[in-house]
N, CA and C of each residue as an Amber inpcrd file, in Angstrom:
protein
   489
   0.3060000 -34.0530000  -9.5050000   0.7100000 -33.4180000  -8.2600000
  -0.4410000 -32.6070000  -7.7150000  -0.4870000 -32.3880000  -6.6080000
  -1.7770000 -31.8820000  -6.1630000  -1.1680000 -30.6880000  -5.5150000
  -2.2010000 -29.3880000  -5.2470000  -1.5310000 -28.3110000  -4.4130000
  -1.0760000 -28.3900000  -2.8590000  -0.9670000 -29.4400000  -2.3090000
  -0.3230000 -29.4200000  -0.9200000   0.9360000 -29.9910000  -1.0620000
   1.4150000 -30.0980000  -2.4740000   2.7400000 -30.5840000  -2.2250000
   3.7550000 -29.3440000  -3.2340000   2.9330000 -28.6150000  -3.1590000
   3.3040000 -27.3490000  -4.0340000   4.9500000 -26.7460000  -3.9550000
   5.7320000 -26.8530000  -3.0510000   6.5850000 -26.4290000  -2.4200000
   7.8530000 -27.5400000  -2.2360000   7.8620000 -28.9780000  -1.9500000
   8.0030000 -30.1490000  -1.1820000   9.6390000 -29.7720000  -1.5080000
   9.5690000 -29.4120000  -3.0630000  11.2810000 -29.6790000  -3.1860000
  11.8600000 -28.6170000  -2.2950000  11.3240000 -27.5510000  -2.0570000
  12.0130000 -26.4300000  -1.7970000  12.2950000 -26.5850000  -0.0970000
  11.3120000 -27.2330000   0.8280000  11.5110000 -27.5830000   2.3030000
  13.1750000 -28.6780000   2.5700000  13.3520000 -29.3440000   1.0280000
  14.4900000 -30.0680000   1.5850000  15.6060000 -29.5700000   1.6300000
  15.5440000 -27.8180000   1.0210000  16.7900000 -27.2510000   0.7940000
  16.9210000 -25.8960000   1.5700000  15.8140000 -25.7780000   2.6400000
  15.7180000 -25.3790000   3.9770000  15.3420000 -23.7340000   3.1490000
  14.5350000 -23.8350000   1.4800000  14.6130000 -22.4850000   1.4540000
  13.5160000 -22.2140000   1.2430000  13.2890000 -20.9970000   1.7700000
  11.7320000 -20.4640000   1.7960000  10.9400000 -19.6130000   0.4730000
  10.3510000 -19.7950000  -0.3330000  10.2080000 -18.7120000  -1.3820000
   7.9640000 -18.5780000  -0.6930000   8.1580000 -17.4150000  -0.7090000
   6.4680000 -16.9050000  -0.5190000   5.9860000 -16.0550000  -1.8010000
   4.8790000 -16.5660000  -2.1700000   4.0940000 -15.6670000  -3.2360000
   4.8980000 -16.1550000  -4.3940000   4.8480000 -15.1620000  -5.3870000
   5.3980000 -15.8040000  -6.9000000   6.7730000 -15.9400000  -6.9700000
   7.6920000 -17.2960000  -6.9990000   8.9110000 -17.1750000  -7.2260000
   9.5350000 -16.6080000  -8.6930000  10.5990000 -16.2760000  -8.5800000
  11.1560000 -15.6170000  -9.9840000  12.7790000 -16.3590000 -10.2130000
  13.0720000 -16.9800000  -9.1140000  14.4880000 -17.7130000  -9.2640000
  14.2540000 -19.0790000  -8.1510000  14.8920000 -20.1160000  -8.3090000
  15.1220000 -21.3210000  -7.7570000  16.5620000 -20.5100000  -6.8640000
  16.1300000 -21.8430000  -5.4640000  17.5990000 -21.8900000  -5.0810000
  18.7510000 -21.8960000  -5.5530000  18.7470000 -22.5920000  -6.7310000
  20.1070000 -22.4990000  -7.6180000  20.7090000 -21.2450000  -8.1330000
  19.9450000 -20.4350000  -8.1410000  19.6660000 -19.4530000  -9.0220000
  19.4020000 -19.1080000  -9.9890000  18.6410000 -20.3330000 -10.8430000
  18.6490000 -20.0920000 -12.1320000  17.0120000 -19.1850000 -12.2090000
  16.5140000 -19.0340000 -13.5160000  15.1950000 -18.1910000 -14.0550000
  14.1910000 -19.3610000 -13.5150000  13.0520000 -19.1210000 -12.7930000
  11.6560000 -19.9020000 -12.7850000  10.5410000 -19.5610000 -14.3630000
  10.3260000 -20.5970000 -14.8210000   9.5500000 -20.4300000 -15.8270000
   8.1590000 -20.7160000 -15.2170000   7.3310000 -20.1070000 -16.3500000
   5.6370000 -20.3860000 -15.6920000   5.0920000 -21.1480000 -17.2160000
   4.4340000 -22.6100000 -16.9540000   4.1660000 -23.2350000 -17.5020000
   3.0110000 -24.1070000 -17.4770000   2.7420000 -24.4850000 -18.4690000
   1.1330000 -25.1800000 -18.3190000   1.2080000 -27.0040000 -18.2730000
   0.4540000 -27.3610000 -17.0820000   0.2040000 -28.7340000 -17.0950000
   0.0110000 -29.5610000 -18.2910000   0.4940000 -30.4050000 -18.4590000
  -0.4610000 -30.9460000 -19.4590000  -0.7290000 -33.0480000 -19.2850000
  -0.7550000 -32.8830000 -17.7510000  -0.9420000 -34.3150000 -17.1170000
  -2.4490000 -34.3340000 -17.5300000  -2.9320000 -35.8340000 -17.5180000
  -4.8470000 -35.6100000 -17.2960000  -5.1150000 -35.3770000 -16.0100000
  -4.0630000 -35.4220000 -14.8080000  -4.4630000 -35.2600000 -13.1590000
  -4.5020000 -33.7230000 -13.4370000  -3.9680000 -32.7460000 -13.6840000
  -4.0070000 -31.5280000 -13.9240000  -3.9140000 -31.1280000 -14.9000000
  -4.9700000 -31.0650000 -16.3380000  -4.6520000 -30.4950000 -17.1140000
  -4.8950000 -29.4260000 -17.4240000  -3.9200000 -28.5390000 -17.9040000
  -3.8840000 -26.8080000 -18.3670000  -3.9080000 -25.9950000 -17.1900000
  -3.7470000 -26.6730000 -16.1470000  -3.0550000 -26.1510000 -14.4070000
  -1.3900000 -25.6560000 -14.6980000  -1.5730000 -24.1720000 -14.5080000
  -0.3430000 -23.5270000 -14.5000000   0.4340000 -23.8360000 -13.1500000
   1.8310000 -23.5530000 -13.6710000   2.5660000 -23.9350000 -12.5100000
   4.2340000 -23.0760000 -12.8760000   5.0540000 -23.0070000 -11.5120000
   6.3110000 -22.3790000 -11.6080000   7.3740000 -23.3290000 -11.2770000
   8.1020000 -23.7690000 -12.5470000   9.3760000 -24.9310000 -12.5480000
  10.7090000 -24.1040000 -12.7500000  11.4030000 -24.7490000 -12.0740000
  13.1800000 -23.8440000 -12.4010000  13.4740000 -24.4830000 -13.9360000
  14.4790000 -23.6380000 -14.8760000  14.7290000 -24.0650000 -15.6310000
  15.7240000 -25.5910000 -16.0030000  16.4740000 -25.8310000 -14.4870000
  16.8950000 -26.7800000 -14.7530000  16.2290000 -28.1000000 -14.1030000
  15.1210000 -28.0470000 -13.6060000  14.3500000 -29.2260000 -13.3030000
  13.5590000 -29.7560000 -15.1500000  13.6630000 -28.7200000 -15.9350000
  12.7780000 -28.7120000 -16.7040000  13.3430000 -29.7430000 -17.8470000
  14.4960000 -29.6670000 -18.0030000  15.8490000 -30.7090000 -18.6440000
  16.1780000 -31.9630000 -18.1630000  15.9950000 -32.2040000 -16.7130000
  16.5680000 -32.9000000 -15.3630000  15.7490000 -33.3410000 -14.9850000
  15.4800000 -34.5340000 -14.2820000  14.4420000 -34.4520000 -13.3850000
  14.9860000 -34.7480000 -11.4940000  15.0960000 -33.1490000 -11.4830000
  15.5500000 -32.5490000 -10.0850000  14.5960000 -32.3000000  -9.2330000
  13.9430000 -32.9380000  -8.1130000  13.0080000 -33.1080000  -6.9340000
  13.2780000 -31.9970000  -6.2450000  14.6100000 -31.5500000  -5.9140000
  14.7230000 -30.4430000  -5.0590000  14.5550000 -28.7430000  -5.5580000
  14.6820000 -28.9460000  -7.2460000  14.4760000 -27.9650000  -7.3990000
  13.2740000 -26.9720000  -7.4560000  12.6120000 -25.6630000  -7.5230000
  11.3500000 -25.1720000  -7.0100000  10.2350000 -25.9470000  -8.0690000
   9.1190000 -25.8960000  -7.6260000   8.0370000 -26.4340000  -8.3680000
   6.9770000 -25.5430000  -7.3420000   5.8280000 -24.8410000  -7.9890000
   4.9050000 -24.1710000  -7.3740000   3.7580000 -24.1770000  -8.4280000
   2.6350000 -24.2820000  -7.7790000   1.3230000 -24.0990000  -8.3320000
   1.3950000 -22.7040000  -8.2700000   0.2690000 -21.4020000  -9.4120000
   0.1040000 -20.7110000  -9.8070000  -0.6310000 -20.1590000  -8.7720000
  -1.7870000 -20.9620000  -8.3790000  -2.9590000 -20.4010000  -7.4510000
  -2.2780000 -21.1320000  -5.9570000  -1.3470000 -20.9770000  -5.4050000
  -0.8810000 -20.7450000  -4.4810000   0.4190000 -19.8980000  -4.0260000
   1.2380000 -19.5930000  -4.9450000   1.8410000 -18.8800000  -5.3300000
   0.8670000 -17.3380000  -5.3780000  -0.0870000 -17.1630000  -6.2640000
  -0.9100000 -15.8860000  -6.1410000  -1.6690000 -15.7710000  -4.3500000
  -2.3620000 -16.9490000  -3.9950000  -3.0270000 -16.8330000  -2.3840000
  -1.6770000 -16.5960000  -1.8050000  -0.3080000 -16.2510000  -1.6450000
   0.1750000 -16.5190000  -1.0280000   0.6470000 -14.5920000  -1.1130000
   1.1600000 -14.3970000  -2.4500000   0.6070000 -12.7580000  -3.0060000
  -0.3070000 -11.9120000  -2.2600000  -1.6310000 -12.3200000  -2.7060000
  -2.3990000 -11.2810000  -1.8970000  -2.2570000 -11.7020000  -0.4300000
  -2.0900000 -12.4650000   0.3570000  -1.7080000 -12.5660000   1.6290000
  -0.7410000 -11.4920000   2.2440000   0.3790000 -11.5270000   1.2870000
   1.4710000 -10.3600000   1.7970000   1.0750000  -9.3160000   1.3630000
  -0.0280000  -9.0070000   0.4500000  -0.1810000  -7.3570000   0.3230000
  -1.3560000  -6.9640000   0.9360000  -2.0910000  -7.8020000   1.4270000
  -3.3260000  -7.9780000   2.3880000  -2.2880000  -7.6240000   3.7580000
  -1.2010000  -8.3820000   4.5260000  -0.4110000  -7.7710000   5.6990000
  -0.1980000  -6.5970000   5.5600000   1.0310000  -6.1200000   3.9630000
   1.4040000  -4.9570000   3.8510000   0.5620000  -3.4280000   3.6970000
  -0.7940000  -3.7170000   3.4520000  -2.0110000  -2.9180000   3.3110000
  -2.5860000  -2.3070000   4.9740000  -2.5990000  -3.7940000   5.5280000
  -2.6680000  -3.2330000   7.2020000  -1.5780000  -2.3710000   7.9890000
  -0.3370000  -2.7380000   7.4580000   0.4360000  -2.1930000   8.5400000
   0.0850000  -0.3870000   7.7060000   0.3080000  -0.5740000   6.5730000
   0.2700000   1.2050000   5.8640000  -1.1170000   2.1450000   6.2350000
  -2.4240000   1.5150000   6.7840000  -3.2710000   1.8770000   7.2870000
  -3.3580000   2.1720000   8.6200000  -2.4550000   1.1200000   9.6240000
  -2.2140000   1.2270000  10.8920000  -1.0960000   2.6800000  11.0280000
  -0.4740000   3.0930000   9.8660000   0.6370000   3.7400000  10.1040000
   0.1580000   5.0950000   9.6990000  -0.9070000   5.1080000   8.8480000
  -1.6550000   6.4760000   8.0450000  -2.3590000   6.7990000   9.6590000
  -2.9900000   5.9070000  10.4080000  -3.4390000   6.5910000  11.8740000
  -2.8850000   7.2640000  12.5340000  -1.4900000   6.7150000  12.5490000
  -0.6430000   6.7740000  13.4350000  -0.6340000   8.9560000  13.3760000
   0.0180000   8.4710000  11.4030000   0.4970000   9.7860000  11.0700000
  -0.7790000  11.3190000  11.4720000  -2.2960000  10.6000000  10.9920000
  -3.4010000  11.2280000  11.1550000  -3.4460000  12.3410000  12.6090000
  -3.0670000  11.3790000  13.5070000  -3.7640000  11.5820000  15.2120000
  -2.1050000  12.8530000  14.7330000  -0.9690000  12.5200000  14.7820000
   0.1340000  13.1280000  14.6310000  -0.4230000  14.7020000  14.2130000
  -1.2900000  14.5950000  13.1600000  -1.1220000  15.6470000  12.4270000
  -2.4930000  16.6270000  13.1520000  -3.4900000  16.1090000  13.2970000
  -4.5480000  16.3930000  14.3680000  -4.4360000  17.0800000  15.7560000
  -3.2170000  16.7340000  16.2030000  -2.4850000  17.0700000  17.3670000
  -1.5420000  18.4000000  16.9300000  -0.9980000  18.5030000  15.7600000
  -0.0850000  19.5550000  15.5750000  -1.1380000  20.8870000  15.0840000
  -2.5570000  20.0300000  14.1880000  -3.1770000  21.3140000  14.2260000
  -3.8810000  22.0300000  15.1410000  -4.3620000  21.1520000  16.4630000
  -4.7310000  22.0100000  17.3550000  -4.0220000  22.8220000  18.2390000
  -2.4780000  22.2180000  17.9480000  -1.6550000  23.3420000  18.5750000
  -1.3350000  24.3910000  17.6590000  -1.6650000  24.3600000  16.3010000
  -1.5110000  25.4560000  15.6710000  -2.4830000  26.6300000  16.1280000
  -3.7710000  26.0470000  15.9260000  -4.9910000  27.0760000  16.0350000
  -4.6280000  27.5050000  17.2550000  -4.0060000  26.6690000  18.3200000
  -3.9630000  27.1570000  19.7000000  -3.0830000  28.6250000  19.6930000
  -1.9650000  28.4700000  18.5340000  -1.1770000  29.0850000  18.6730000
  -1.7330000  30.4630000  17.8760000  -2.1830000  30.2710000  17.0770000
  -2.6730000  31.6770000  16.0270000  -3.8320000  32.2800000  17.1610000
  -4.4940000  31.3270000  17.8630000  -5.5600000  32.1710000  18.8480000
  -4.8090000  33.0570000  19.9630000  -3.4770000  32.6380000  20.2980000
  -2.9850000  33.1950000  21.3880000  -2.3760000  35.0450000  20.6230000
  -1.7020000  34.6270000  19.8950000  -0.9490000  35.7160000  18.8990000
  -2.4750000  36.6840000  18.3030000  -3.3480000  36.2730000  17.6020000
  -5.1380000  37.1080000  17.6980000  -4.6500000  37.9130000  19.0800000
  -5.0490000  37.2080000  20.3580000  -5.4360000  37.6770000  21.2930000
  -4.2000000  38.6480000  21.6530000  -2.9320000  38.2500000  21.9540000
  -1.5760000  39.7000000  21.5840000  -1.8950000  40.6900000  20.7970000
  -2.5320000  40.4220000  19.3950000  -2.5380000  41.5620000  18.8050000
  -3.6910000  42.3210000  19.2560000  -4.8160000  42.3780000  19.6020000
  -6.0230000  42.8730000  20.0810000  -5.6280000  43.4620000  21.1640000
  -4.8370000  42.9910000  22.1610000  -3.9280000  43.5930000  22.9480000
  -3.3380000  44.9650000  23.1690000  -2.6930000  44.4080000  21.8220000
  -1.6370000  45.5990000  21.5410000  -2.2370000  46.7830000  20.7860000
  -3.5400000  46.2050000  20.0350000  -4.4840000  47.0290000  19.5520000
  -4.5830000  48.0190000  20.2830000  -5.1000000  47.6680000  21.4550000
  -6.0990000  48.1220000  22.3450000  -5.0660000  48.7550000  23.3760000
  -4.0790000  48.7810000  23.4330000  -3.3460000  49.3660000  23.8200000
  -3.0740000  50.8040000  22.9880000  -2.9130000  50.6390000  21.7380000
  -2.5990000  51.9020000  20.6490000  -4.1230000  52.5720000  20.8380000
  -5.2200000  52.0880000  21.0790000  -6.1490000  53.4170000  20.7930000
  -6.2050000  54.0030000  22.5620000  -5.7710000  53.1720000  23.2880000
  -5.8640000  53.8430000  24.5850000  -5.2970000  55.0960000  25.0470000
  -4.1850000  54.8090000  24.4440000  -3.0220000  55.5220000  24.6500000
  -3.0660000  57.1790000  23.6450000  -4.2120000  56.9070000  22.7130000
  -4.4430000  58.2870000  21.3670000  -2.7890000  58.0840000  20.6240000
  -2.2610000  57.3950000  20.6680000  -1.0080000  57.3840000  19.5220000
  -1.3130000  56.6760000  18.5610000  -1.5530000  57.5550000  17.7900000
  -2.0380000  57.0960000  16.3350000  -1.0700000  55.4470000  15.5070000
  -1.6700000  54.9020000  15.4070000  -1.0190000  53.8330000  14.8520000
  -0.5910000  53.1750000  13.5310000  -0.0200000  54.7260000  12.3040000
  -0.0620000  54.2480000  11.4790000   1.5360000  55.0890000  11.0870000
   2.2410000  54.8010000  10.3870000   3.8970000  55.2100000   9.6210000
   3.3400000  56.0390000   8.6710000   3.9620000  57.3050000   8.5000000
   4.0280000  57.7640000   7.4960000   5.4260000  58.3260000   7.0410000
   5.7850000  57.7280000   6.0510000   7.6550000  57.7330000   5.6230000
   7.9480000  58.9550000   4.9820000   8.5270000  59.5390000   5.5420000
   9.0480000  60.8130000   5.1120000   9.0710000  60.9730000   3.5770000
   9.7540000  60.2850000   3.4290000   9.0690000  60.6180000   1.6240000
   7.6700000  60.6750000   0.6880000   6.7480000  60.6670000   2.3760000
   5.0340000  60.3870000   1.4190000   5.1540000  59.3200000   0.8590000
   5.6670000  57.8090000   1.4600000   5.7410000  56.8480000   0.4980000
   4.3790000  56.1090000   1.3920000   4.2920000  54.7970000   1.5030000
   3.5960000  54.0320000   2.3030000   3.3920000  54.1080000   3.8060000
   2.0550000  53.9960000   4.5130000   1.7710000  54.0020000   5.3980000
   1.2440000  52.9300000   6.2500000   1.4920000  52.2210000   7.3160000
   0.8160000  51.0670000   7.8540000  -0.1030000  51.2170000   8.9280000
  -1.2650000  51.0590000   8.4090000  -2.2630000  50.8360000   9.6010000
  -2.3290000  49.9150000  10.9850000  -3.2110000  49.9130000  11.7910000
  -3.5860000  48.8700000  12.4270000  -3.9710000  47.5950000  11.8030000
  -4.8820000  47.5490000  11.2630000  -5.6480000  46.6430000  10.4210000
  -4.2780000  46.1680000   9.4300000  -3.7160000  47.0170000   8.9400000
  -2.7590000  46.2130000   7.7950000  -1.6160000  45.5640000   8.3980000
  -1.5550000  46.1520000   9.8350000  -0.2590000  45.7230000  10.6020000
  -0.9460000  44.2640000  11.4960000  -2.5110000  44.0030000  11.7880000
  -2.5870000  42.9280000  12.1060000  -2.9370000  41.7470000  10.9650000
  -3.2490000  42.0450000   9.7260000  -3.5060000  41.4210000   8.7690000
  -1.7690000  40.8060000   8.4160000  -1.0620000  41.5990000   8.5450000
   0.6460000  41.2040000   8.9250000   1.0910000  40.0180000   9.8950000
   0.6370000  40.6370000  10.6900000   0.8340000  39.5570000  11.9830000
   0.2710000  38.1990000  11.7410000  -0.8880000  38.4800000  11.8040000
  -1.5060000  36.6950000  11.0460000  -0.9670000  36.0870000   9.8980000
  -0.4230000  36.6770000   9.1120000  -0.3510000  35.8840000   7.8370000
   1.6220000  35.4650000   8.2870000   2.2760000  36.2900000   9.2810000
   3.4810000  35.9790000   9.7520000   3.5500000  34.5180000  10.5760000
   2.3440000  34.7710000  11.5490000   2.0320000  33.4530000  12.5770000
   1.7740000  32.3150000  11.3880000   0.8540000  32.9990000  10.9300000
   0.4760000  31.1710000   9.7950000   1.5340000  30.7460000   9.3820000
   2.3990000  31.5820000   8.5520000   3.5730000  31.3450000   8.0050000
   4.5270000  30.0880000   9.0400000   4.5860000  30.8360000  10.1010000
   5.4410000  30.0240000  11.4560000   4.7490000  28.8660000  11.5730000
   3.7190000  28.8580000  11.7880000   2.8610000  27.7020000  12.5680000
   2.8330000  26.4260000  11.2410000   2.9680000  27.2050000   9.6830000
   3.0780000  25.8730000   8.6960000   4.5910000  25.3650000   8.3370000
   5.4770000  26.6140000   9.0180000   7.0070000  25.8320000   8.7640000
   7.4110000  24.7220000   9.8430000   6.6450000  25.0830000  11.2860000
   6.6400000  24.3080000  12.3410000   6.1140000  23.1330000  11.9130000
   4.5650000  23.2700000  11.2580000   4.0690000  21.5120000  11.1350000
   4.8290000  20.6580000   9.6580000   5.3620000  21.4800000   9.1130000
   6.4590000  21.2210000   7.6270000   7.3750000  19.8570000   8.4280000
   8.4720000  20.9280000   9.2790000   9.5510000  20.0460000   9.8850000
   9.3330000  19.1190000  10.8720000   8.0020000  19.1740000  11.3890000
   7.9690000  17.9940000  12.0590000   7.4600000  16.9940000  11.6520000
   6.6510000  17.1110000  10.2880000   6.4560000  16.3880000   9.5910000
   7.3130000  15.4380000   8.5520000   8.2720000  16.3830000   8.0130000
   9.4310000  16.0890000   7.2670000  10.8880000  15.6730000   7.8550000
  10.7930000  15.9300000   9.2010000  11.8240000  15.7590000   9.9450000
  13.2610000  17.1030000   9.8960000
């Protein structure tokens, strides 16, 4: 048998198997087995178990090395589309970080603001809690603010990422 007829039984039973079969139309187990014709000898090949008893034309018969070209073919497709789709996700994520930075630059520029508002004004800008406990600065109250915005800006790119 030669490899262009690799398939023949399986076209008369209108069924399609691509890459390595593991069951015949029938449903029985495909075995993988070695030639041992002198037209092909020690040429592996995939026979159903009941052609193997029988001699059933319709049942699957596949060469090894078309069965495998037929393998990397579909993971050669499936490789493109997961690369076409990693872009997709890339530009996605590229886009959410420049609206992040956009967003932490705007909230910077509020707080410098508001900074600059507290020394204008001489009202001192720091808590002191009646009990002499902790006090908050400027500086510790914008070191606050940023690490609040980041916080926001990574739960924002979280859920739109995660849905």
């Amino acid at each position: 048998m030669s490899c262009t007829t690799a398939s023949s039984g399986l076209r008369s039973r209108g069924a399609s198997f691509i890459g390595v079969p593991t069951k015949c139309w029938c449903g029985k187990k495909v075995d993988l087995l070695v030639s041992k014709t002198n037209e092909n000898p020690y040429k592996r090949f995939y026979r159903c178990k009941v052609a193997q008893h029988k001699n059933h034309e319709s049942h699957i018969f596949k060469w090894v090395e078309v069965s495998m070209a037929e393998e990397f073919d579909k993971v050669g497709d499936r490789i493109e589309e997961l690369v076409a789709e990693v872009k997709v996700i890339s530009k996605e994520i590229k886009a959410m970080g420049i609206s992040l930075s956009e967003r932490v630059e705007k909230q910077k520029a509020e707080i410098e603001e508001l900074e600059e508002g507290f020394r204008g004004s001489g009202v001192e800008a720091s808590c002191q809690c009646s009990d002499g406990g902790f006090g908050w600065s400027i500086a510790n109250l914008k070191k606050l603010a940023l690490v609040v915005c980041f916080a926001g800006g990574l739960t924002t790119l979280y859920k739109k990422l995660c849905g």
